[in-house]
C-alpha atoms as one frame of an Amber mdcrd trajectory, in Angstrom:
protein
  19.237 -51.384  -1.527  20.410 -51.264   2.080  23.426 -50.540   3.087  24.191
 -54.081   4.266  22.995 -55.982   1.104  25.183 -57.996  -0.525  26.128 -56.839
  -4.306  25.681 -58.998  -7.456  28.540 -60.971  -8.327  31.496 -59.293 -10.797
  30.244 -55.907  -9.372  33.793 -54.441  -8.732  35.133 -56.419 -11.667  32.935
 -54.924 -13.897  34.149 -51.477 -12.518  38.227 -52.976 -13.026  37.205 -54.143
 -16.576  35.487 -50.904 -17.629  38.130 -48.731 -15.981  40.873 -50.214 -18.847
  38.156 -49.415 -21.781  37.874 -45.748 -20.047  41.608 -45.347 -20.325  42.012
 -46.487 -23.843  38.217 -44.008 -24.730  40.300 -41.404 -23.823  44.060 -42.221
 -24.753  42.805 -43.060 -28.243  41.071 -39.705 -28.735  44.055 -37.741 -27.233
  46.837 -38.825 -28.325  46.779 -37.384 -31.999  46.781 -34.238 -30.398  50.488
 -34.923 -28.653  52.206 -35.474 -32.522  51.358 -32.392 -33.969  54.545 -32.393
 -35.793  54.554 -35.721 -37.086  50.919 -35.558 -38.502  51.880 -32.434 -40.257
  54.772 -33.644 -41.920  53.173 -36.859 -43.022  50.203 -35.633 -44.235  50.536
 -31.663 -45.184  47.247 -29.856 -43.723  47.064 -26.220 -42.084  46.704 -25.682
 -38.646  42.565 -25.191 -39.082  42.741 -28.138 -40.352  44.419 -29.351 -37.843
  42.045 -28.115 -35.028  39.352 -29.577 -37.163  40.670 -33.210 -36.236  39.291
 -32.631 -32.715  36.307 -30.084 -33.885  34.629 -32.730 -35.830  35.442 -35.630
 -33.496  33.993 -33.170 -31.048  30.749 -32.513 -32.970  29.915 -36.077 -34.089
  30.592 -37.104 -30.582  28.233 -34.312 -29.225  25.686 -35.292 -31.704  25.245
 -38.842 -31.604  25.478 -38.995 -27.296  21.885 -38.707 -26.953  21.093 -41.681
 -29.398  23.768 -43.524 -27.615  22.497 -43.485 -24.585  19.186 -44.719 -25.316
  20.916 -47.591 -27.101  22.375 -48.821 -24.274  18.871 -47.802 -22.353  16.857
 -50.265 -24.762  19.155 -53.322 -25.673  22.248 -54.891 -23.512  24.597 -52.002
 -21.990  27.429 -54.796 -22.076  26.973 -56.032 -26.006  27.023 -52.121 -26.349
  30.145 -51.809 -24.345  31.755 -53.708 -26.338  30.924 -52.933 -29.387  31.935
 -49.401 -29.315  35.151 -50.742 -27.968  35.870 -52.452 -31.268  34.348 -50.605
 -33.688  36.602 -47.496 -31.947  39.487 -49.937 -32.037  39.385 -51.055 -35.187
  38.980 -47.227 -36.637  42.261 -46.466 -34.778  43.991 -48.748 -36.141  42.535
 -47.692 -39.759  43.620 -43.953 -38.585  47.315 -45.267 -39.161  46.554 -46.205
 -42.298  45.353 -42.396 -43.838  47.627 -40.977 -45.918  45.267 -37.748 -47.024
  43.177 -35.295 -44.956  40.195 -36.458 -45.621  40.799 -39.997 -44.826  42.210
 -39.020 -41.490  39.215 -36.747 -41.034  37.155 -39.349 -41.907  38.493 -41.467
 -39.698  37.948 -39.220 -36.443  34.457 -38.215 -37.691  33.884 -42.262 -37.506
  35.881 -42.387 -34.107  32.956 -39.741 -32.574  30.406 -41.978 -33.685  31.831
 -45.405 -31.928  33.292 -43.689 -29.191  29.896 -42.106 -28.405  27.979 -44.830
 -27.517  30.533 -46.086 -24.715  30.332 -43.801 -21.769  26.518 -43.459 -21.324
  26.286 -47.443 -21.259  29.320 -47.540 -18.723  28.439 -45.361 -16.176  24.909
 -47.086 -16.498  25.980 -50.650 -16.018  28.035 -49.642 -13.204  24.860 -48.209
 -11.597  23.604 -50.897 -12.073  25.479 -52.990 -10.207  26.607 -50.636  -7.581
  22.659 -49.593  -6.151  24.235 -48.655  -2.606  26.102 -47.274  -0.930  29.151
 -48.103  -3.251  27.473 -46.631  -6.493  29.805 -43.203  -5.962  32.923 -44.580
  -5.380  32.517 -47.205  -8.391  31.791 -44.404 -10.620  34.362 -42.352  -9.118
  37.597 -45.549  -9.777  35.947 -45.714 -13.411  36.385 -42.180 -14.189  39.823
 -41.990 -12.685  40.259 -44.453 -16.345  39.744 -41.064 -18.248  42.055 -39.033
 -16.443  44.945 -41.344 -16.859  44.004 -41.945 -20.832  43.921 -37.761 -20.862
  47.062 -37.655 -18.905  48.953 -40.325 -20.720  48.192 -38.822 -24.308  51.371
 -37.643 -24.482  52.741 -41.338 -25.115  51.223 -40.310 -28.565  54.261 -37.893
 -29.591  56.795 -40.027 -27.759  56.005 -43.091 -30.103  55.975 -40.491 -32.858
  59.350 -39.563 -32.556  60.985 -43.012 -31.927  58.483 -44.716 -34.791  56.010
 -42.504 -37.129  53.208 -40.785 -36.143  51.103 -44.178 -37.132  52.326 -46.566
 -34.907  50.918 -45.364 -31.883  47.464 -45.909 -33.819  48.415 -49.462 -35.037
  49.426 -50.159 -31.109  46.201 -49.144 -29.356  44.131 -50.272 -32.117  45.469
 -53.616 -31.596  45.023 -53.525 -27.755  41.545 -52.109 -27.933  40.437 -55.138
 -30.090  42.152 -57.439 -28.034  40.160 -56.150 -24.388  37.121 -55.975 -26.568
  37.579 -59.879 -27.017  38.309 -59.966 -23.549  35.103 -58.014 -22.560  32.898
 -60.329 -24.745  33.367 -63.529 -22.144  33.558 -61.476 -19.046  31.393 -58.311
 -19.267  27.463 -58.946 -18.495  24.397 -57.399 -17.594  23.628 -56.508 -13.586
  21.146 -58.904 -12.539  17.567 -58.129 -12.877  15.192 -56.629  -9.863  11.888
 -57.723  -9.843  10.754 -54.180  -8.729  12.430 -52.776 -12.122  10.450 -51.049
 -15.090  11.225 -52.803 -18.805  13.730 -51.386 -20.685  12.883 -48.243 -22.838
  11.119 -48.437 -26.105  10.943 -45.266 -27.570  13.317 -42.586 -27.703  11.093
 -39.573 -27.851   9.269 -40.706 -24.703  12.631 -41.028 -23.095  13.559 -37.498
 -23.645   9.769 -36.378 -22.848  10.443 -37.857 -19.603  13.577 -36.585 -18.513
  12.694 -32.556 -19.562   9.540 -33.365 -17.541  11.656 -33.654 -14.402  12.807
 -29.825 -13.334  15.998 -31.471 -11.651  16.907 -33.293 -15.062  16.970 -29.678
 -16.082  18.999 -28.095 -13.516  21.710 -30.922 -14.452  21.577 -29.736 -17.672
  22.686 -26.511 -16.850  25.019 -27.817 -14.345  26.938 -30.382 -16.650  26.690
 -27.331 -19.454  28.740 -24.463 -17.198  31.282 -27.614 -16.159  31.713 -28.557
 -19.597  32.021 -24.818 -20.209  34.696 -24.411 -17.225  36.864 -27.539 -17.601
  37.298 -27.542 -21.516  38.091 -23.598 -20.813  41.275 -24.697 -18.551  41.960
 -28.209 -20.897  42.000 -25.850 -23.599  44.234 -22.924 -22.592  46.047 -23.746
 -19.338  49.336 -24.871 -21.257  48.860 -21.214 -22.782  48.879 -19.454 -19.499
  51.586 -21.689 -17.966  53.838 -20.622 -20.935  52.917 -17.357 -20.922  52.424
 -16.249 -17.330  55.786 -18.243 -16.266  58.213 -18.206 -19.256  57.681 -22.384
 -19.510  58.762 -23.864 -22.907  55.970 -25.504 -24.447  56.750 -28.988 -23.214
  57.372 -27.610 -19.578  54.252 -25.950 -19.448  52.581 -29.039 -21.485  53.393
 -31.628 -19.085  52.645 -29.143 -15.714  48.727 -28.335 -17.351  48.104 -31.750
 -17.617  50.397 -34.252 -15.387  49.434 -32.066 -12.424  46.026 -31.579 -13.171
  45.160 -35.466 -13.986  46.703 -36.368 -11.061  44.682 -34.053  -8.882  41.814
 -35.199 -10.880  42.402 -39.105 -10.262  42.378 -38.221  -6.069  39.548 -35.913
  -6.342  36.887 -38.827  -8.571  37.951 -41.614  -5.335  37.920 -38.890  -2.610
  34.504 -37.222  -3.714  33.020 -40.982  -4.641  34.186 -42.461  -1.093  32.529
 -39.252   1.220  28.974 -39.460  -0.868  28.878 -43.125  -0.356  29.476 -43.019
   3.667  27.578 -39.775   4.361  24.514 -41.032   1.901  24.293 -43.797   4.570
  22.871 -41.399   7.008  21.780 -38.374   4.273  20.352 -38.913   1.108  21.184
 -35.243  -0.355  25.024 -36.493   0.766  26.012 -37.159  -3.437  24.449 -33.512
  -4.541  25.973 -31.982  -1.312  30.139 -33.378  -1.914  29.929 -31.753  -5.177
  28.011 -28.795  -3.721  31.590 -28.563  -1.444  33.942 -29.408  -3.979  32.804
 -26.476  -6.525  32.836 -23.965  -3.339  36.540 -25.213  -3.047  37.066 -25.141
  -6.622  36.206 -21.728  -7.435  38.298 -19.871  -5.817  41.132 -21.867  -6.180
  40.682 -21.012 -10.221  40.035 -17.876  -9.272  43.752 -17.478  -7.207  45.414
 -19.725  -9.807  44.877 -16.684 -12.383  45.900 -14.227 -10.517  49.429 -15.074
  -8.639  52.480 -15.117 -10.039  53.939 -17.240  -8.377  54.345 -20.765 -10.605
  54.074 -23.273  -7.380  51.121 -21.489  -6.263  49.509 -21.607  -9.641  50.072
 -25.140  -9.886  48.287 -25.572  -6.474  45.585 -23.676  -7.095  45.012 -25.830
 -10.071  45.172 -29.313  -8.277  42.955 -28.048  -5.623  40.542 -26.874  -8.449
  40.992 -30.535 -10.220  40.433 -32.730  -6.965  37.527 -30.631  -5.856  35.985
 -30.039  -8.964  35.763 -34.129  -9.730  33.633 -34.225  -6.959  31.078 -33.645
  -9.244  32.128 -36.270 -11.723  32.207 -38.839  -9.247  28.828 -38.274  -8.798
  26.614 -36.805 -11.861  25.768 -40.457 -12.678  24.613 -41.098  -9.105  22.994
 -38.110  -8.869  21.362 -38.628 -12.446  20.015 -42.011 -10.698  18.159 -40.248
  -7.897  15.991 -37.759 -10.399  15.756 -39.997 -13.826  13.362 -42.633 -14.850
  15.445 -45.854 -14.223  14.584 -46.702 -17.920  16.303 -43.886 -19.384  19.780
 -43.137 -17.047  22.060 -43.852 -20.014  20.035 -41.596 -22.414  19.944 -38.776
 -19.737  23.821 -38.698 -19.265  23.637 -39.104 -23.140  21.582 -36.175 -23.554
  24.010 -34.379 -20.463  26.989 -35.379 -22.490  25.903 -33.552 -25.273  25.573
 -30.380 -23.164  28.862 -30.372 -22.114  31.048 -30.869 -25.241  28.501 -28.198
 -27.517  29.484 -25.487 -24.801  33.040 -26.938 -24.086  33.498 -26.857 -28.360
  32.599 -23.258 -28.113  34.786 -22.244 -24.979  37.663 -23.095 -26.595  36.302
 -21.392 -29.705  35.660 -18.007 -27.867  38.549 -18.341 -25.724  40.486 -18.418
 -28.985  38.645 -15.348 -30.316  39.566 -13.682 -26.930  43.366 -14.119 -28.112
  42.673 -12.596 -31.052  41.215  -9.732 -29.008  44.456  -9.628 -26.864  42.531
 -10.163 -23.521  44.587 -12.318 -21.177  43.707 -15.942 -20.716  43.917 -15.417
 -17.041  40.072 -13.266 -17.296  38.813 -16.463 -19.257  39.707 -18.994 -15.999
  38.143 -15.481 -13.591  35.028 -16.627 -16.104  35.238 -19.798 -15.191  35.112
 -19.644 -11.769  32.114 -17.984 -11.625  30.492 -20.550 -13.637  31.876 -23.378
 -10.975  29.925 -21.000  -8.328  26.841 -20.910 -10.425  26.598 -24.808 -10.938
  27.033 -25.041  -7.101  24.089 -22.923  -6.852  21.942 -24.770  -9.249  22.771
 -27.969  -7.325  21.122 -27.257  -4.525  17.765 -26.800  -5.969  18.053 -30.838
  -7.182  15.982 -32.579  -5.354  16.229 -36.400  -5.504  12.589 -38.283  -6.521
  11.440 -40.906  -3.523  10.556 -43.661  -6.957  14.040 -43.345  -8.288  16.281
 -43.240  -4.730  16.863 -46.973  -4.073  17.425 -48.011  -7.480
C-alpha cells in the first residue's frame, strides 16, 4: 500500500476497541499478584504456591501461543478476539468464586489457555488493517493497552482491602463480558485484497514455513533475550529499589512499575510514529528504530544498576522502558516484512512462546541468584548485554520483497 492510500473503514477504531481488551488481557492477569495478603488469608497456601499462580498461568500461556496463533491465522481473527475475551472474562469472574487452591489454580491454568489466543489475533488484525505507513504506530497505541493493564494492577490490592480479595475478580469479569458483547457488533475482519494468499490450512506447514525463513529465526532469538531482559527487571526491580534505596515495599512497588509503564506507554507511540514516517522513504526504517532504541536502552540498564543515586536510577529505568518499546511497537511490523502473510499470527504465536519460556526462567534463576547472595544489580548488568545482543541480531533481518507491501 502507498503511502497515500486510503485505509479500510473502522481501521483506527479497531485499534481504540482492541486497545480496551489489551488493558483488561493484562489487568486481569496482574492484578492477583497486587493482594498477596488477601489471597493468603482467604485461602491458606505457601508462598510456592503462591508463585505457582503466575508459574502455571505462565506455562499454559507459553504453551498454547503457538496453536493460538494459527487459530486466528485459519478462521476469523475478530470471532477469535472475542472469544478469548469472554471465555477469559467469564474465568475471572469464576476466579472469585474459588475457595481452595486448586480451584484457584485451576482457574489461572484455564485463564492461560483463553488469554492465549488473544494477542497473536490482535496484533494480526491490526496489520491488517493498518498495511502502510500507519501499521507501527497502530501497533504501538494498542500495546500502550498492556502497559496501563500492567501498571494499573495494583487496583487489585486496593479493592482487596476496601472489599475482599474477590471482588476485584467479580468487577472485571463483569466488564470483560460486557466489551466482549460490545466487540461482537463492532469488531470485523480487514477487508480482503485480491493479491492475498487463502488463509492457512495446516499448522505444521505454517511452522515449516516460518523456520524456513533465517530472519523468522533471528526474531526468535531477538524476542527470546527481550523476554529474557524485561521479565528480569518486571521481576526484581521492586527488589533492587527496596534494597539499593531503603524504599518500603509499597514505595519501591509503585516507583518499579508506575515509572516504568509510563515510560513504556511514550516509548510504544514514539518508536511506532518514527518507523512509520522514516519507512516512507526507508524500508529497513521499523528494524532500524528498534535497532536505536536497544543502543539507548542498554546502557541506561546498565547505569541504572550501578548509581546510587535513587532519581538517577529511576531515569535510567524510563529511558531503558521508552527505548526499549521501540521494539514492541514494531516486532509485529517487522514480523510482516519476513513471514508468509498466511501465518503472521502463528509466527508472533510461536515468538510469544519464546519470550515467556525464557522470561519464566529469568525470574527463576534470578531467584536462585538470591539464594546465592549475588546482588540483583549483576542480573540487570546481564541484561543489558542481552538488549546489545538483540540489537545485533536485528540487523542481520532482512525484510522479503513478497511480504513488504502487505
Amino acid at each position: 500500500m502507498s503511502s497515500g492510500a486510503a485505509l479500510p473503514k473502522r481501521a483506527w477504531l479497531i485499534v481504540g476497541l482492541l486497545w480496551f481488551a489489551a488493558f483488561l488481557n493484562y489487568l486481569d492477569r496482574n492484578m492477583i499478584l497486587t493482594m498477596r495478603g488477601s489471597v493468603k488469608e482467604a485461602i491458606p497456601m505457601t508462598e510456592a504456591q503462591f508463585g505457582l499462580l503466575t508459574s502455571v498461568f505462565l506455562w499454559v500461556y507459553a504453551g498454547l501461543s503457538p496453536f493460538a496463533g494459527y487459530l486466528a491465522d485459519r478462521y476469523s481473527r475478530s470471532r477469535v478476539i472475542i472469544a478469548s475475551l469472554f471465555v477469559w472474562s467469564v474465568v475471572t469472574w469464576l476466579t472469585g468464586h474459588a475457595t481452595t487452591f486448586d480451584q484457584l489454580l485451576t482457574a489461572r491454568a484455564l485463564m492461560g489457555i483463553s488469554e492465549a489466543c488473544y494477542i497473536p489475533a490482535a496484533l494480526a488484525l491490526i496489520t491488517d488493517f493498518h498495511r502502510g505507513p500507519t501499521r507501527s504506530l497502530a501497533t504501538g497505541i494498542h500495546i500502550t493497552g498492556f502497559t496501563v493493564g500492567a501498571g494499573m494492577g495494583g487496583i487489585g490490592g486496593w479493592l482487596a482491602e476496601r472489599h475482599d480479595w474477590s471482588y476485584a475478580f467479580f468487577l472485571f469479569g463483569f466488564v470483560g463480558v460486557a466489551h466482549s458483547v460490545v466487540l461482537l457488533f463492532t469488531l470485523r475482519d480487514a477487508p480482503r485484497v485480491d493479491t492475498e494468499p487463502l488463509p492457512a490450512t495446516n499448522f505444521r506447514e505454517a511452522i515449516a514455513s516460518l523456520f524456513s525463513r533465517g530472519s523468522f529465526i533471528l526474531l526468535l532469538g531477538v524476542w527470546g533475550l527481550l523476554g529474557l531482559a524485561g521479565w528480569a527487571l518486571i521481576g526484581w526491580l521492586p527488589t533492587y529499589f527496596g534494597e539499593r534505596f531503603h524504599l518500603t515495599q509499597g514505595t519501591a512497588g509503585f516507583s518499579a512499575t508506575g515509572y516504568l509503564s509510563a515510560a513504556m506507554f511514550v516509548g510504544a507511540i514514539v518508536g511506532g510514529a518514527w518507523a512509520d514516517r522514516w519507512s516512507i522513504t526507508n524500508p529497513r526504517a521499523r528494524i532500524l528504530v528498534p535497532i536505536i532504541g536497544l543502543c539507548i536502552a542498554a546502557p541506561a540498564v546498565f547505569f541504572a544498576s550501578g548509581t546510587y543515586s535513587f532519581p538517577l536510577a529511576v531515569t535510567g529505568v524510563m529511558i531503558y522502558g521508552a527505548a526499549r518499546y521501540f521494539s514492541d511497537a514494531n516486532m509485529m511490523p517487522i514480523l510482516c516484512l519476513v513471514a508468509d502473510p498466511r501465518y503472521r499470527a502463528t509466527g508472533f504465536g510461536v515468538l510469544n512462546l519464546a519470550a515467556c519460556l525464557v522470561g519464566g526462567a529469568a525470574i527463576y534463576a534470578g531467584g536462585a541468584l538470591r539464594d546465592a547472595r549475588v546482588d540483583v544489580s549483576h542480573m540487570f548488568q546481564f541484561s543489558a548485554a542481552g538488549l546489545l545482543l538483540c540489537a545485533v541480531l536485528f540487523a542481520f533481518v532482512k525484510p522479503t520483497a513478497a511480504t513488504s507491501k502487505r
